[in-house]
N, C-alpha and C positions, 0 to 999 in steps of 0.2 A: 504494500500500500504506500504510495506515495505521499498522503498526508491523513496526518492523525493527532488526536487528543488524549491526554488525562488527566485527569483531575485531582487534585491532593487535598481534600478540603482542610486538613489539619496544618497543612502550611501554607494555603488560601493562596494556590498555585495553582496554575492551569499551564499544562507543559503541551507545546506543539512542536509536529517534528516534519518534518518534509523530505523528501530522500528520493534517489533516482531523479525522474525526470517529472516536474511537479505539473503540473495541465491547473485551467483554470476549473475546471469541475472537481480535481482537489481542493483547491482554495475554496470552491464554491460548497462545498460539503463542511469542509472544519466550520467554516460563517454558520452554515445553518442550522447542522446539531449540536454544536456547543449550547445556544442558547436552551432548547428545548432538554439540555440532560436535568437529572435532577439534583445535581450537585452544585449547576451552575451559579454565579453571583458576579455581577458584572465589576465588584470592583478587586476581585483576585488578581494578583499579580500575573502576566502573562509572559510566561517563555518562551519564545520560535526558536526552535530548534533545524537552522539550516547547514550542520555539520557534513549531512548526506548526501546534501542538493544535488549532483549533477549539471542539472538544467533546467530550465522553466520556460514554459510556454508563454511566447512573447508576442500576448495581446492586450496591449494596453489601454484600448478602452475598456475590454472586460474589468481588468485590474483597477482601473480607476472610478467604474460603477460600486465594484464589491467593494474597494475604500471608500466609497460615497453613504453605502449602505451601513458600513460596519462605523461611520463615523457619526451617522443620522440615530444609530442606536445606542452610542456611547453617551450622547449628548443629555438623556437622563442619569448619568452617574450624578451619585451628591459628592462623589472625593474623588480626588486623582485616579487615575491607574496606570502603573506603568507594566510598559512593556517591554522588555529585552528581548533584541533579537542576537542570535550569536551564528556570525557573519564570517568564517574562515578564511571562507575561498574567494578569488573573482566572480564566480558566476552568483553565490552568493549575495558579496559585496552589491553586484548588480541588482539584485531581485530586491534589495534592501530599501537600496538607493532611490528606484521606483516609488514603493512605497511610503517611505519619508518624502517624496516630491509631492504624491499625490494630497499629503496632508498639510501639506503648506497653505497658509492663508487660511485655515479653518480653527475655529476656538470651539475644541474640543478639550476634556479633561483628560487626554489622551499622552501620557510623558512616555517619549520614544528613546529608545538608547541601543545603539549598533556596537555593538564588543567583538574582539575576534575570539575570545576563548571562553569554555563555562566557569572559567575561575574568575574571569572578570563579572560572570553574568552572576557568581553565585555571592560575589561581596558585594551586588546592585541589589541582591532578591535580600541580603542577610542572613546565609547560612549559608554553611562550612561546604568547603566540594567534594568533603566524604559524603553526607548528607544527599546534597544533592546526587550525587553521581547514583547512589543508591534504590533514590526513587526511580531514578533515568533507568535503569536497570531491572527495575518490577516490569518494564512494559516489554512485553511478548513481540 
């Protein structure tokens, strides 16, 4: 699977991971059952995990509909949320880069931050990268 979710409600974390070659019906799947799982809470810390990327299907008005949509639905947060994406590679970096474009000029409560490694993402999230790496490691 190309993209997927989990959820850690105890560390009010919601881990996404992307891998091989990501299509916009990936991205369009993690948008639409995250919100419907029952663990979900819009103001969890979010991890994107693009260590696996590949490549990504480079349609960017899709891309910039689904940040349209995921930005229209952030906009009821009552507090921040951030979200770490961890950004290794170029093709990465790319998909990243996209995305922070797309949300430019929008006032959302949306705080973005592009890291290249999980140890930078795990002293953004506040816990240890034994920790983290541990959870990363329960998903199948």
């Amino acid at each position: 699977m190309a993209g997927l979710f989990r959820i850690f409600p105890e560390h009010n974390l919601v881990y996404v991971r992307y891998s091989g070659l990501a299509t916009i019906a990936d991205y369009m799947k993690v948008v639409q059952e995250y919100p419907r799982h029952p663990d979900f809470d819009l103001h969890r810390i979010n991890l994107i995990d693009l260590r696996f990327l590949e490549d990504f299907e480079r349609d960017y008005a899709s891309v910039l509909k689904l940040q349209a949509h995921t930005a229209e639905f952030a906009l009821s947060a009552r507090a921040d949320i951030l979200s770490i994406t961890v950004a290794p590679t170029p093709v990465a970096q790319e998909v990243s880069k996209l995305v922070m474009r797309s949300w430019e000029g929008l006032d959302t409560p949306v705080v973005r931050r592009i890291v290249p490694t999980m140890e930078e993402a795990s002293t953004l999230i506040g816990m240890d990268i034994e920790t983290l790496e541990a959870l990363i490691r329960q998903i199948a």
